[in-house]
N, CA, C and O atoms as a CHARMM CRD file, in Angstrom:
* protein
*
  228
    1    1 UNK  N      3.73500 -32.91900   2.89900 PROA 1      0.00000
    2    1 UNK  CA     3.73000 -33.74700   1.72400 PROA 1      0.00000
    3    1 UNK  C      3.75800 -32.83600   0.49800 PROA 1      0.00000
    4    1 UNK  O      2.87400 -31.99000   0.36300 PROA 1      0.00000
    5    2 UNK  N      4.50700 -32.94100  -0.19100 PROA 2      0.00000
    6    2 UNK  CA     5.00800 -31.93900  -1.41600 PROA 2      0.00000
    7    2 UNK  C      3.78800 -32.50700  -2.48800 PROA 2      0.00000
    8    2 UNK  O      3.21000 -33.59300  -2.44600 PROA 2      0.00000
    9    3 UNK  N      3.60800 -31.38600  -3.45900 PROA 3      0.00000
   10    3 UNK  CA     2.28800 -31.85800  -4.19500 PROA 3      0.00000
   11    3 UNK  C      2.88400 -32.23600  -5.55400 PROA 3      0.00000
   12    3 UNK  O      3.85300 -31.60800  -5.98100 PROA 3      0.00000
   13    4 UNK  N      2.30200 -33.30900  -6.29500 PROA 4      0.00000
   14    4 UNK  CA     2.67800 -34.15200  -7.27200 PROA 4      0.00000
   15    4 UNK  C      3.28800 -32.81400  -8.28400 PROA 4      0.00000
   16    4 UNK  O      3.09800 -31.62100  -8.04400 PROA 4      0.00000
   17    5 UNK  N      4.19100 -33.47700  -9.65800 PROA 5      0.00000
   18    5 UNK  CA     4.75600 -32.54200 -10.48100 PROA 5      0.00000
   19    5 UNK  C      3.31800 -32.14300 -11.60700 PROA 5      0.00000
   20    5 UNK  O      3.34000 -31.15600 -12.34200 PROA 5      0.00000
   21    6 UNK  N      2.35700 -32.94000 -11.55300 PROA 6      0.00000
   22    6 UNK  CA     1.57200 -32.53000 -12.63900 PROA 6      0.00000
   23    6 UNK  C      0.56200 -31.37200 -12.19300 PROA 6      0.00000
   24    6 UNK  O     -0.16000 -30.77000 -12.98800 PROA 6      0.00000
   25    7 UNK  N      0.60000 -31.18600 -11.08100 PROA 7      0.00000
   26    7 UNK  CA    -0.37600 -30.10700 -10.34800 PROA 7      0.00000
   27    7 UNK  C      0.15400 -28.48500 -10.65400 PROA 7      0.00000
   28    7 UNK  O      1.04600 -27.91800 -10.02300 PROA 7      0.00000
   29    8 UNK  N     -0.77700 -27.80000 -11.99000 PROA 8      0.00000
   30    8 UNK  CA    -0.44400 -26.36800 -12.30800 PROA 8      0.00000
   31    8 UNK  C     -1.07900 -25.45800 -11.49000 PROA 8      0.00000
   32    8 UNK  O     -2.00100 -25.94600 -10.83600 PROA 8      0.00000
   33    9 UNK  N     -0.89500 -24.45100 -11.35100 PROA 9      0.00000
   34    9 UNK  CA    -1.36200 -23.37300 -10.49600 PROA 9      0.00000
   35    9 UNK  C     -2.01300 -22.44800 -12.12000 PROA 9      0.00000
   36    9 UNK  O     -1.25100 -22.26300 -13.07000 PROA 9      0.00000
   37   10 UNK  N     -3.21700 -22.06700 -12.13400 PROA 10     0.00000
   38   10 UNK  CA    -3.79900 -21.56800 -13.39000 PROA 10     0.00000
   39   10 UNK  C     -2.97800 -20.03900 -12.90600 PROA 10     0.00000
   40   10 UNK  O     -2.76000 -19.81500 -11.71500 PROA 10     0.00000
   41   11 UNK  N     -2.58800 -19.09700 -13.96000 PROA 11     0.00000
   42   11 UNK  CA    -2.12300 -18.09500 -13.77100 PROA 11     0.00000
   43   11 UNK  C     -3.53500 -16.84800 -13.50000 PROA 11     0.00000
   44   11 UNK  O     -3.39700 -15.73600 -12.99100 PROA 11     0.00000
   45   12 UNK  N     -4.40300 -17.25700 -13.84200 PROA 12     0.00000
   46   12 UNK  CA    -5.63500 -16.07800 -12.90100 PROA 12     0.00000
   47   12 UNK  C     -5.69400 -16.80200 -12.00300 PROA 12     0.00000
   48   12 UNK  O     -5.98400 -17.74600 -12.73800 PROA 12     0.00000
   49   13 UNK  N     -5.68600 -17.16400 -11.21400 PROA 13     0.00000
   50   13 UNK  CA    -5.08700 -17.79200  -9.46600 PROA 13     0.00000
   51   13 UNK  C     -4.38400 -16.86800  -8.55000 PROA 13     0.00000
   52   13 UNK  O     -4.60200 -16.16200  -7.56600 PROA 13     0.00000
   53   14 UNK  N     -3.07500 -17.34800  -9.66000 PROA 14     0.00000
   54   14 UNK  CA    -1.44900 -17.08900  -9.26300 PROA 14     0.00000
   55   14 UNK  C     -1.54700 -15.15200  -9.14800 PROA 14     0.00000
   56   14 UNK  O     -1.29800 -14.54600  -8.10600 PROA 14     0.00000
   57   15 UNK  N     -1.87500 -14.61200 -10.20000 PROA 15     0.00000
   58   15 UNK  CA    -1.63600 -13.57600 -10.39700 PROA 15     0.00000
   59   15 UNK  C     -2.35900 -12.41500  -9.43600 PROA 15     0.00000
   60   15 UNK  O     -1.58200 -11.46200  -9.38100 PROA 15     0.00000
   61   16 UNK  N     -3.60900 -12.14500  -8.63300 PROA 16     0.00000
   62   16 UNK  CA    -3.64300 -11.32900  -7.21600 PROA 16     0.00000
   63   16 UNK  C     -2.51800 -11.35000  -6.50900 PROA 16     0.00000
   64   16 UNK  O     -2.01000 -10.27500  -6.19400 PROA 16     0.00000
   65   17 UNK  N     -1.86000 -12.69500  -6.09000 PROA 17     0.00000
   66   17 UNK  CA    -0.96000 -12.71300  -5.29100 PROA 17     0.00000
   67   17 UNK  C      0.29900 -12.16400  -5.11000 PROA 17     0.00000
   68   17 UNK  O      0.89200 -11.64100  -4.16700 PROA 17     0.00000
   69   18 UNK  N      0.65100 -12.52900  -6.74300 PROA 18     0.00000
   70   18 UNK  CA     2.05800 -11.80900  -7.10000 PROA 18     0.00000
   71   18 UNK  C      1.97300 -10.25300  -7.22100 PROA 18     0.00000
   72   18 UNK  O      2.99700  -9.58900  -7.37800 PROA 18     0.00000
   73   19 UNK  N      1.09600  -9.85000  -7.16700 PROA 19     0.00000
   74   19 UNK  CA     0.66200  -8.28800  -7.60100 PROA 19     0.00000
   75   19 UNK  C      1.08700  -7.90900  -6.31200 PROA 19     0.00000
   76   19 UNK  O      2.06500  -7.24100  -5.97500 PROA 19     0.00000
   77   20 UNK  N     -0.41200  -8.80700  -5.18900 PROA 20     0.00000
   78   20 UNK  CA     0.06900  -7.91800  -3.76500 PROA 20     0.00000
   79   20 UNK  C      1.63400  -7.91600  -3.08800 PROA 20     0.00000
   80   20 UNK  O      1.99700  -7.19200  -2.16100 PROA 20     0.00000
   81   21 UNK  N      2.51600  -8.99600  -3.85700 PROA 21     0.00000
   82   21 UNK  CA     3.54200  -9.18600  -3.47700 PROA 21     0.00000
   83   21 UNK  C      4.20100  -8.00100  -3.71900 PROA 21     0.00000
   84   21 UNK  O      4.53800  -7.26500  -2.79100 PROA 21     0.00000
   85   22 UNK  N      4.48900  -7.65900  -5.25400 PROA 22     0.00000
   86   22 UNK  CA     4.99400  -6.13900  -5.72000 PROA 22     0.00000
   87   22 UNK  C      4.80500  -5.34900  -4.83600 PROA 22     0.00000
   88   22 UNK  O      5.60700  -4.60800  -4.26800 PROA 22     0.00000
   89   23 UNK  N      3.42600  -5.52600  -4.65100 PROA 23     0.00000
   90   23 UNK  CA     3.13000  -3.85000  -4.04800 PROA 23     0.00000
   91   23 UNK  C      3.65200  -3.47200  -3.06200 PROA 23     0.00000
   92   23 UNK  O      4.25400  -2.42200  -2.83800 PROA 23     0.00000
   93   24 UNK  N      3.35700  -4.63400  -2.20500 PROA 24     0.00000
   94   24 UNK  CA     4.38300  -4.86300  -0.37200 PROA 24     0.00000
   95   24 UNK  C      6.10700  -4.62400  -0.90000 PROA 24     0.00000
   96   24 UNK  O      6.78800  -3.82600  -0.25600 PROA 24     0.00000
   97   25 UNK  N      6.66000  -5.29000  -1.97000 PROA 25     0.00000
   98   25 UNK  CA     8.06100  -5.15400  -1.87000 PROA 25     0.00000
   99   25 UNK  C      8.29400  -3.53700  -2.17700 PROA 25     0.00000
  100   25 UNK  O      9.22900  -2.83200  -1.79900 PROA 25     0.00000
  101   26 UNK  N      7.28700  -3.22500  -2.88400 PROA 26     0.00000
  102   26 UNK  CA     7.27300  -1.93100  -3.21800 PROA 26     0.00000
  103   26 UNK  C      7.32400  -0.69600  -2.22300 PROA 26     0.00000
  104   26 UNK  O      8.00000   0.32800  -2.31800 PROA 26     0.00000
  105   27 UNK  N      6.35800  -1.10300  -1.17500 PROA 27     0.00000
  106   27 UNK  CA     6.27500   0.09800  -0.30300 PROA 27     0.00000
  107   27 UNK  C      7.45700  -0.16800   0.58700 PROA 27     0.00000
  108   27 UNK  O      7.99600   0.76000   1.19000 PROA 27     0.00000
  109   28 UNK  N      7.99500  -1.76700   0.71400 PROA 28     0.00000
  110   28 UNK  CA     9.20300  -1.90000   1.65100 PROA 28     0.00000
  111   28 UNK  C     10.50700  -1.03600   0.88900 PROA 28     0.00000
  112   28 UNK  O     11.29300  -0.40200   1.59400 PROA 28     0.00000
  113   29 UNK  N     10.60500  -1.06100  -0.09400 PROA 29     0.00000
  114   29 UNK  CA    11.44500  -0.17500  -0.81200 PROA 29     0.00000
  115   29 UNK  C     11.68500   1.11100  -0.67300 PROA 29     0.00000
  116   29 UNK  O     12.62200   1.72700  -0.16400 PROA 29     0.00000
  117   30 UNK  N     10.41600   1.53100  -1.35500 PROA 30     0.00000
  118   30 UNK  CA    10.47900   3.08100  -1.31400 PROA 30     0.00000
  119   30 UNK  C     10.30000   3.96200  -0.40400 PROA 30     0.00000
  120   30 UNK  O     10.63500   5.14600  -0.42900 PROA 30     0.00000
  121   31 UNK  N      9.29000   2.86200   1.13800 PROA 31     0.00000
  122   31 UNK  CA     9.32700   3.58400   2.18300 PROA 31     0.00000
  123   31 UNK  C      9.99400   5.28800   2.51100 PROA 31     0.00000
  124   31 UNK  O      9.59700   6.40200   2.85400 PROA 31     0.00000
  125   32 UNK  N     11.19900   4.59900   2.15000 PROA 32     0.00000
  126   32 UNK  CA    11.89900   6.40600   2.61400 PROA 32     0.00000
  127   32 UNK  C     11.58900   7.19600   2.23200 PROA 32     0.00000
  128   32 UNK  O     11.30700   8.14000   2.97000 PROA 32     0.00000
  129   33 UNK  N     11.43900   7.29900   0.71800 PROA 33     0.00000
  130   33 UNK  CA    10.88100   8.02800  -0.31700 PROA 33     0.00000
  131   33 UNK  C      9.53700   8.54000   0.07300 PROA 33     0.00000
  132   33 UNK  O      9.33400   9.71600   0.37300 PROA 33     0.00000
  133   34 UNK  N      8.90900   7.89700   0.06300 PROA 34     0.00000
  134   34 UNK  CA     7.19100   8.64800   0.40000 PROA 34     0.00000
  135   34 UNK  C      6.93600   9.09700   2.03300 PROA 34     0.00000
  136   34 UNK  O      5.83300   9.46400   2.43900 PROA 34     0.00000
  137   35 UNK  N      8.22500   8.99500   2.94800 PROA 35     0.00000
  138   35 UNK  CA     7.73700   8.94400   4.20500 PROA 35     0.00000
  139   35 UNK  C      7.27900  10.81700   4.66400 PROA 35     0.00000
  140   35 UNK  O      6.32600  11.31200   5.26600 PROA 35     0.00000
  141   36 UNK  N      8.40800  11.34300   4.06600 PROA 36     0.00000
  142   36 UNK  CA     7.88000  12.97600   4.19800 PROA 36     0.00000
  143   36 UNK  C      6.54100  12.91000   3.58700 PROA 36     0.00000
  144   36 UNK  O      5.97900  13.28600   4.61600 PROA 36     0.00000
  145   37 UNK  N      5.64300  12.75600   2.82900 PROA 37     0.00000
  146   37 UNK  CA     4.32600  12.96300   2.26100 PROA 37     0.00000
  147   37 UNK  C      3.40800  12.27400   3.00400 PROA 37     0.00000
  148   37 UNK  O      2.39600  12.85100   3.40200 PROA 37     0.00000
  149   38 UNK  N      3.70000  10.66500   3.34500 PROA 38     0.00000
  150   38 UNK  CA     2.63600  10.22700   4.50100 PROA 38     0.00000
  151   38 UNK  C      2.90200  10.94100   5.93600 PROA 38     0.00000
  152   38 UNK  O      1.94600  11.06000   6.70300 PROA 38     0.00000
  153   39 UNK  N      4.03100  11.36200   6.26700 PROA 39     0.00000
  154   39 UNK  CA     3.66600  12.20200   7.58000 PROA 39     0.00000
  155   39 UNK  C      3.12100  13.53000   7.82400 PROA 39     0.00000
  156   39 UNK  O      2.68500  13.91400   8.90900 PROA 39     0.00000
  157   40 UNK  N      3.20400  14.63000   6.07700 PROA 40     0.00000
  158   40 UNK  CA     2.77000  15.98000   6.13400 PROA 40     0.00000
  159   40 UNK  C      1.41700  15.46600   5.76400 PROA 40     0.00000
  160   40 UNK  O      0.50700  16.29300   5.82100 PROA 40     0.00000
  161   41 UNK  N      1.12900  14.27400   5.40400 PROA 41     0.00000
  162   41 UNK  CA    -0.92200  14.08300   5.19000 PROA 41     0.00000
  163   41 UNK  C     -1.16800  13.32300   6.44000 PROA 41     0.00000
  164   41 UNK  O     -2.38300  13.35100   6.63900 PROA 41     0.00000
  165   42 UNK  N     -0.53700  12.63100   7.40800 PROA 42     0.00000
  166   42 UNK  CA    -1.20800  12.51600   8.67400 PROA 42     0.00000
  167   42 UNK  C     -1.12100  13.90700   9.77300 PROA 42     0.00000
  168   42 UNK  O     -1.94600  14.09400  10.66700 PROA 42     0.00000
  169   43 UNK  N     -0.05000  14.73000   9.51400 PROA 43     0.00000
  170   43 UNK  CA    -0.20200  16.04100   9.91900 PROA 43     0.00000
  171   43 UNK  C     -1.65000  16.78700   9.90800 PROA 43     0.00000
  172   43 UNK  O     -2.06300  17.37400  10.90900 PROA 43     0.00000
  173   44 UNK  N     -2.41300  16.71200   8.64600 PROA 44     0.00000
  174   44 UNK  CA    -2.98300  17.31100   8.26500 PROA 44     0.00000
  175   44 UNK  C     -4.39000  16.74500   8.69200 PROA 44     0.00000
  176   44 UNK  O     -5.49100  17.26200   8.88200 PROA 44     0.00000
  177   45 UNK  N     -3.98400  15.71100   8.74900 PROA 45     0.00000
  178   45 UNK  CA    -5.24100  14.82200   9.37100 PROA 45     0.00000
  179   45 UNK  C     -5.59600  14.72400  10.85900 PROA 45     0.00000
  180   45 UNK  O     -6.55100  14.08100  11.29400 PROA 45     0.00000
  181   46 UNK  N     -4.74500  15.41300  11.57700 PROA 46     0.00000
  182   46 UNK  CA    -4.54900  15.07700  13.02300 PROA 46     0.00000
  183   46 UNK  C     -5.06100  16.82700  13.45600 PROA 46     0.00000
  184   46 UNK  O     -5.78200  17.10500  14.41400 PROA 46     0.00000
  185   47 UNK  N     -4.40300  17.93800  12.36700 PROA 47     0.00000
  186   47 UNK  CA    -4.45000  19.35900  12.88700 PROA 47     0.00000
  187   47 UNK  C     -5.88000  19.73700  12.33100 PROA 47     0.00000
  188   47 UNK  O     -6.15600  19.70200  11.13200 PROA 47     0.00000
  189   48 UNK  N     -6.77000  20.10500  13.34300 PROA 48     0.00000
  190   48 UNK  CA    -8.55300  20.28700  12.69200 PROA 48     0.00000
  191   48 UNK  C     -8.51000  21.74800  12.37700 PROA 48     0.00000
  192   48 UNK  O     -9.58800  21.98900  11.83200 PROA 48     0.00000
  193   49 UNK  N     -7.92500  22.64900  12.43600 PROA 49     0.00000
  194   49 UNK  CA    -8.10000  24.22000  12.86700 PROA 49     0.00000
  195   49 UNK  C     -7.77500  24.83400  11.02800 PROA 49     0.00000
  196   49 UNK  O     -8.44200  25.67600  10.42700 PROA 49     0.00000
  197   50 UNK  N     -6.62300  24.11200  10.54100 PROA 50     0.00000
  198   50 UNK  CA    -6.99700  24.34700   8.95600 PROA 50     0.00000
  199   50 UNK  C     -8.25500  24.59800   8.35500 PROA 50     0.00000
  200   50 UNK  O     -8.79300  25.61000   7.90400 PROA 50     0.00000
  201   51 UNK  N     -8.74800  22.79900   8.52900 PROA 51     0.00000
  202   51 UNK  CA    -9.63900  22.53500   8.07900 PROA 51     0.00000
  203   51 UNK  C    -10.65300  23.14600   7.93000 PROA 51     0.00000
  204   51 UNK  O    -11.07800  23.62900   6.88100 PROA 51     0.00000
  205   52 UNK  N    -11.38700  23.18900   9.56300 PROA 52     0.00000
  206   52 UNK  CA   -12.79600  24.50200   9.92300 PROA 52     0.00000
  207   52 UNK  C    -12.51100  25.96200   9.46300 PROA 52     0.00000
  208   52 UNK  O    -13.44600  26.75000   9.31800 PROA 52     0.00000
  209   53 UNK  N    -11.17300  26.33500   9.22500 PROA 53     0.00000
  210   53 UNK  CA   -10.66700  27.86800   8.90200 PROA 53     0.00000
  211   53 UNK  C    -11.28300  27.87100   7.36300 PROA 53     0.00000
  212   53 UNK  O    -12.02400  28.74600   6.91500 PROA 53     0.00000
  213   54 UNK  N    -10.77800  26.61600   6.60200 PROA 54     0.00000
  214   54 UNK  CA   -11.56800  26.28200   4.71100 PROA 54     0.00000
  215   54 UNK  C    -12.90400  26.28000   4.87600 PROA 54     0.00000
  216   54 UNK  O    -13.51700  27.22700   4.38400 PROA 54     0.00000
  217   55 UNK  N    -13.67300  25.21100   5.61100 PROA 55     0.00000
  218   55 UNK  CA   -14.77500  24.99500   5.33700 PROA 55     0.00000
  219   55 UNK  C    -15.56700  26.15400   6.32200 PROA 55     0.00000
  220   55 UNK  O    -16.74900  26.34000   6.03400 PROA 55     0.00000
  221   56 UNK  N    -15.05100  26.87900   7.36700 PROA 56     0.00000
  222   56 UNK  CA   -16.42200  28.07400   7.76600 PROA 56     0.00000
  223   56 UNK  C    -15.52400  29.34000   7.47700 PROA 56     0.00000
  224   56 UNK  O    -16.12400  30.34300   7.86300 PROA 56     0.00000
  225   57 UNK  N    -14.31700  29.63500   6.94300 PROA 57     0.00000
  226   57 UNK  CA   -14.33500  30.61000   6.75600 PROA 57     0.00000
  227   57 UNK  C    -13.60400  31.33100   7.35900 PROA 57     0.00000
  228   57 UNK  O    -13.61200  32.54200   7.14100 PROA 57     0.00000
């Protein structure tokens, strides 16, 4: 049932939604673009031997 024509949606409502929308079309976009940087920081996250080499030395 479709909702009557006088029924507004207040725009602080509306507006989280459309944001998270951007953001999703956003990462569907640029995906390619950022994919070398999210895989050399899950690299980095996965290899521990850096890490302990910084923090002991």
């Amino acid at each position: 049932m479709p909702l009557p024509k006088d029924v507004k949606i207040p725009l602080h409502l509306a507006a989280p939604g459309a944001v998270l929308m951007l953001v999703q079309l956003g990462i569907f976009i640029f995906a390619g673009a950022v994919l070398p940087y999210m895989l050399r920081a899950a690299t980095a996250l996965t290899e521990l031997q850096p890490y302990v080499e910084a923090v002991l030395g």
